[in-house]
C-alpha positions as CSV (number, residue, x, y, z in Angstrom):
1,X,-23.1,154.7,-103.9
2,X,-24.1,157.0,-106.3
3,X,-20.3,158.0,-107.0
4,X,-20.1,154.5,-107.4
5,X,-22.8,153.7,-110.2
6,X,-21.2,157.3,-111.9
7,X,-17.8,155.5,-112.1
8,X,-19.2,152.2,-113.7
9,X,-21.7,153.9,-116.5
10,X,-18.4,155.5,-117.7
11,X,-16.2,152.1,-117.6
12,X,-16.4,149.0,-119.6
13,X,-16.3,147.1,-116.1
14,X,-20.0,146.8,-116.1
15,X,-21.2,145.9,-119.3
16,X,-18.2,143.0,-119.1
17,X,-19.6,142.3,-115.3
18,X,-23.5,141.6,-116.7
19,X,-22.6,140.0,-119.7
20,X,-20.8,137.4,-117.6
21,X,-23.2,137.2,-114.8
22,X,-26.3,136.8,-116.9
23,X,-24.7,134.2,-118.9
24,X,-23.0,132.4,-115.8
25,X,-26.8,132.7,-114.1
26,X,-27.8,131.1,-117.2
27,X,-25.1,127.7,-117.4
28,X,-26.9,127.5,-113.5
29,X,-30.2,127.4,-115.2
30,X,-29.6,124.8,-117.6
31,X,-27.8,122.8,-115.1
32,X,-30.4,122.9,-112.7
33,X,-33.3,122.2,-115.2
34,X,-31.2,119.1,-116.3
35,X,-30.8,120.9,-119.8
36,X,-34.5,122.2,-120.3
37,X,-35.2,123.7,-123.8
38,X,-36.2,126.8,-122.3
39,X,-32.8,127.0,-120.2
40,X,-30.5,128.3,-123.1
41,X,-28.2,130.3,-121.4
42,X,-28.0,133.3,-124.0
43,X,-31.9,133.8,-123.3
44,X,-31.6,133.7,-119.6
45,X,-28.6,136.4,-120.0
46,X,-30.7,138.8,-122.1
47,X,-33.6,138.4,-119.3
48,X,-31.1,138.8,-116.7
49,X,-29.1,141.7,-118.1
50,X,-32.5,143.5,-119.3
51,X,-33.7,143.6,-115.6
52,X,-30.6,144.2,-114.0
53,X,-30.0,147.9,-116.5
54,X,-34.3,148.2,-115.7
55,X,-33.6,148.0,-111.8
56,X,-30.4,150.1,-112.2
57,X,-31.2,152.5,-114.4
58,X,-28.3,151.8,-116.9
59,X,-29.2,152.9,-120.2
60,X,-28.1,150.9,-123.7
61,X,-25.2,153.1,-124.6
62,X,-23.4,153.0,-120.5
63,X,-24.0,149.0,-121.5
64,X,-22.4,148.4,-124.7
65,X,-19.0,150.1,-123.3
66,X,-18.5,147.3,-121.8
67,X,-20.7,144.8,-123.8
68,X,-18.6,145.9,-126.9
69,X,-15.6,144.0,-125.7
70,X,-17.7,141.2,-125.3
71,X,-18.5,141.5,-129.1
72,X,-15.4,141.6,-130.0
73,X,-14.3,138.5,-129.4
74,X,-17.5,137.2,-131.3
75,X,-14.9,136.9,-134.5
76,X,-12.6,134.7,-132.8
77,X,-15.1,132.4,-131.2
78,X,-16.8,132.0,-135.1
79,X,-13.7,131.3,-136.5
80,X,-12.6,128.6,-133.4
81,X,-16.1,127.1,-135.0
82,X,-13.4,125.8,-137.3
83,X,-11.8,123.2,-134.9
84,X,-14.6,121.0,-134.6
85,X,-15.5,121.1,-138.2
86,X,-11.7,120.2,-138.9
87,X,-12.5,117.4,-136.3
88,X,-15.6,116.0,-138.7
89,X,-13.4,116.6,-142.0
90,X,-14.0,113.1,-143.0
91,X,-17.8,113.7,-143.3
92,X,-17.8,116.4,-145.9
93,X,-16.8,114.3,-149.0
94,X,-20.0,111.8,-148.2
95,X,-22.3,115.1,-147.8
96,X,-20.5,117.9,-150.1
97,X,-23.3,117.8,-153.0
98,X,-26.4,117.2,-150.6
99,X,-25.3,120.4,-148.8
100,X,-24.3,122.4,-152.1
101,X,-28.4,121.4,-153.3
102,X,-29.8,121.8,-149.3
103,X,-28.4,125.6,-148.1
104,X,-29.1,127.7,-151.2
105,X,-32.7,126.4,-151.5
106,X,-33.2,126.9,-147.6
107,X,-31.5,130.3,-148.2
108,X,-34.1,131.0,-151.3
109,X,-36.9,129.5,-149.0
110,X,-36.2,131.2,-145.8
111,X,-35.7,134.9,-147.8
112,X,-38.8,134.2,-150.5
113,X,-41.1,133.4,-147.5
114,X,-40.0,136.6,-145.3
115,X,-40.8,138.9,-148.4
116,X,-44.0,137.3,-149.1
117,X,-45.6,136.9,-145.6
118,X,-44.9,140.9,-144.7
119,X,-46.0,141.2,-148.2
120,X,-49.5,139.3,-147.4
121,X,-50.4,140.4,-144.3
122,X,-49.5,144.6,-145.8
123,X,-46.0,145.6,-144.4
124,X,-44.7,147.8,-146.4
125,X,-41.2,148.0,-148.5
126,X,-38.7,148.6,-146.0
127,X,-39.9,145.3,-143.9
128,X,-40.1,143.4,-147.0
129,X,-36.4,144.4,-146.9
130,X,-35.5,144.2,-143.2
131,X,-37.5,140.7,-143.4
132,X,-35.4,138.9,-145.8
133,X,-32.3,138.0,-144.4
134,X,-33.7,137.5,-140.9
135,X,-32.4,134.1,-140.6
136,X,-28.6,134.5,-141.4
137,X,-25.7,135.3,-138.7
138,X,-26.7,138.7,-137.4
139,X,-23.2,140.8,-138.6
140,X,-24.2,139.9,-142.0
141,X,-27.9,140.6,-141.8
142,X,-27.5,143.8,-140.5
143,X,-25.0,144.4,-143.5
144,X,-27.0,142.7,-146.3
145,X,-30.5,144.7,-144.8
146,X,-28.9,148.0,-145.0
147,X,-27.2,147.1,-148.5
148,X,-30.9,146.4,-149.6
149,X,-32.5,149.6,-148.2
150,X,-34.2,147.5,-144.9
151,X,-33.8,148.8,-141.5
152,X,-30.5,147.3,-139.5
153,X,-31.7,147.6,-136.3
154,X,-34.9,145.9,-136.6
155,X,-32.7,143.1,-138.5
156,X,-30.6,142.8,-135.4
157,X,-33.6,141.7,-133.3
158,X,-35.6,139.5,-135.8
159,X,-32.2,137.4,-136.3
160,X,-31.8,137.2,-132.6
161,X,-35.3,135.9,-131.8
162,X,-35.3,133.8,-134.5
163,X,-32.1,132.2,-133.3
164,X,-33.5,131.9,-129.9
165,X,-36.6,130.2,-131.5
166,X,-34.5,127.5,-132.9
167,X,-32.3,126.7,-130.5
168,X,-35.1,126.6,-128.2
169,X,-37.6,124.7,-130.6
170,X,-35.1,123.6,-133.3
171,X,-33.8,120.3,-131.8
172,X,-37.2,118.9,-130.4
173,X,-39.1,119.7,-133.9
174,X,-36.3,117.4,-135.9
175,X,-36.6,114.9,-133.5
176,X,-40.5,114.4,-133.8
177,X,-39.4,114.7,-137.6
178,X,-37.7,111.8,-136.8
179,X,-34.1,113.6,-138.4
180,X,-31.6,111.5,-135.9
181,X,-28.5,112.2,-138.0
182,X,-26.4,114.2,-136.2
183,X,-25.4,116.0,-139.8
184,X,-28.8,117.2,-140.9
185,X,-29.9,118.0,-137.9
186,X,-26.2,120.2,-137.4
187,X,-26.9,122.0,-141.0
188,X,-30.8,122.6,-140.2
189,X,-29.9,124.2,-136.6
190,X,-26.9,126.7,-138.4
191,X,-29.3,127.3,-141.4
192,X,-31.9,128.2,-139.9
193,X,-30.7,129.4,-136.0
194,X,-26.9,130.7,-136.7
195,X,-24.8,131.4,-133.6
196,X,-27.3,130.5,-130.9
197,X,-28.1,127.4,-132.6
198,X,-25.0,126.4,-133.5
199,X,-24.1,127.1,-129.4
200,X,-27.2,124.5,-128.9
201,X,-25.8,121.6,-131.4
202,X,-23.0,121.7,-130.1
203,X,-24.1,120.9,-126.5
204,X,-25.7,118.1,-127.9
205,X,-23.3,116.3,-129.9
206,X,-19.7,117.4,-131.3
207,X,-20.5,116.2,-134.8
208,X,-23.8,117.9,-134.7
209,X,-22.2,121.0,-133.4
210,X,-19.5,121.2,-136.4
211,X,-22.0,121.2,-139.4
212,X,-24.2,123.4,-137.8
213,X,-20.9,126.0,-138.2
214,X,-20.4,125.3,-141.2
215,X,-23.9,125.5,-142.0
216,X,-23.8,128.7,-140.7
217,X,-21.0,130.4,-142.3
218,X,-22.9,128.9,-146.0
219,X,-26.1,130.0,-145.3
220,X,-24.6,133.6,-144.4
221,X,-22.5,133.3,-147.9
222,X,-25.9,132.2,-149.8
223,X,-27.8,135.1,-148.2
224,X,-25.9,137.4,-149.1
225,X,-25.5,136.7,-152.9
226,X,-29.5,135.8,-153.3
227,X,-31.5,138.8,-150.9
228,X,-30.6,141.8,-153.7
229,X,-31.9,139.4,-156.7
230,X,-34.6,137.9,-154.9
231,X,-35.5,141.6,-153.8
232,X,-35.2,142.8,-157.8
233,X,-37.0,139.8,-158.9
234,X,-40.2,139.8,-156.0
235,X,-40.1,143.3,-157.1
């Protein structure tokens, strides 16, 4: 056995096996709560794969040799986001200058108030830093945090709860909004919950699910250009 757990540490078979495990325990989930909020199936994976390396005794690095190849086809999968979009082409033209007004200021919003709250309640510099682009796609937050002097790591994590948060909460809070167009609620979900949430809207409707790509890929864009001013400018 223990010849056994040697070999798999060292191969990418295991980190490939848990991924898809934890996320196939998770479809279950969601299909067994009748699509429950809390059901999302990248949440139940990280839960799932976090006590499976616990009870194992598989440590981060003998993961990601096989989790990497998982993260590699993250690219592709972004840029199938595409196909639906393509799909909804026929929307854009009616929504082109709402959404060129609507993602830079929820860009400017969402990195003002990061700074500002860590800056209120006394965090110092660095979180200021790692705290402003918490709420883009987490490849470019980890490059736009370490471009402004924040820590990458920490970035990794705050874009991934915050994604969770608004995949989880995002579609129930625009509903009691009363937001029923499948549009705005598509570009709140990718502005605001990126990946995860786009994986959400598009569970609930196709339309939904293709501006909440393309929300994501412009709010990433708009993040990226406004953290360093808003940084030099708060300071």
């Amino acid at each position: 056995m223990s010849e056994t757990m040697d070999y798999l540490r060292s191969s990418p078979l295991l980190g490939v096996f848990l991924t898809l495990a934890g996320y196939r325990v998770g479809l279950e989930m969601k299909r067994l709560s009748r699509n429950h909020p809390l059901a999302q199936p990248v949440l139940v994976a990280i839960v799932v794969i976090g006590v499976a390396m616990w009870l194992l005794d598989i440590e981060y690095d003998e993961y990601l040799v096989g989790g990497s190849v998982i993260a590699f086809f993250l690219g592709p999968a972004t840029v199938a986001l595409a196909v639906p979009l393509h799909r909804q082409a026929h929307h854009l033209k009616e929504l082109a200058v709402p959404m060129l007004i609507a993602i830079p200021v929820g860009a400017f919003v969402s990195i003002a108030t990061g700074v500002l709250m860590v800056r209120v309640l006394g965090g110092g510099d660095v979180l200021e830093r790692t705290m402003a682009a918490k709420s883009t796609t987490t490849p470019i937050a980890i490059a736009v945090t370490d471009h402004a002097g924040g820590n990458p790591s920490m970035v990794a994590v705050l874009t991934i709860v915050v994604g969770m948060l608004g995949a989880v909460l995002g579609p129930t809070v625009l509903t009691l909004l009363h937001i029923r167009d499948r549009r705005a609620r598509g570009l709140a979900l990718g502005a605001v919950s990126h990946g995860i949430g786009t994986s959400r809207a598009l569970q609930e409707d196709p339309t939904e699910g293709a501006f909440s790509g393309l929300s994501m890929g412009l709010t990433a864009l708009a993040t990226s250009l406004l953290v360093p001013l808003l940084i030099h400018l708060l300071g």
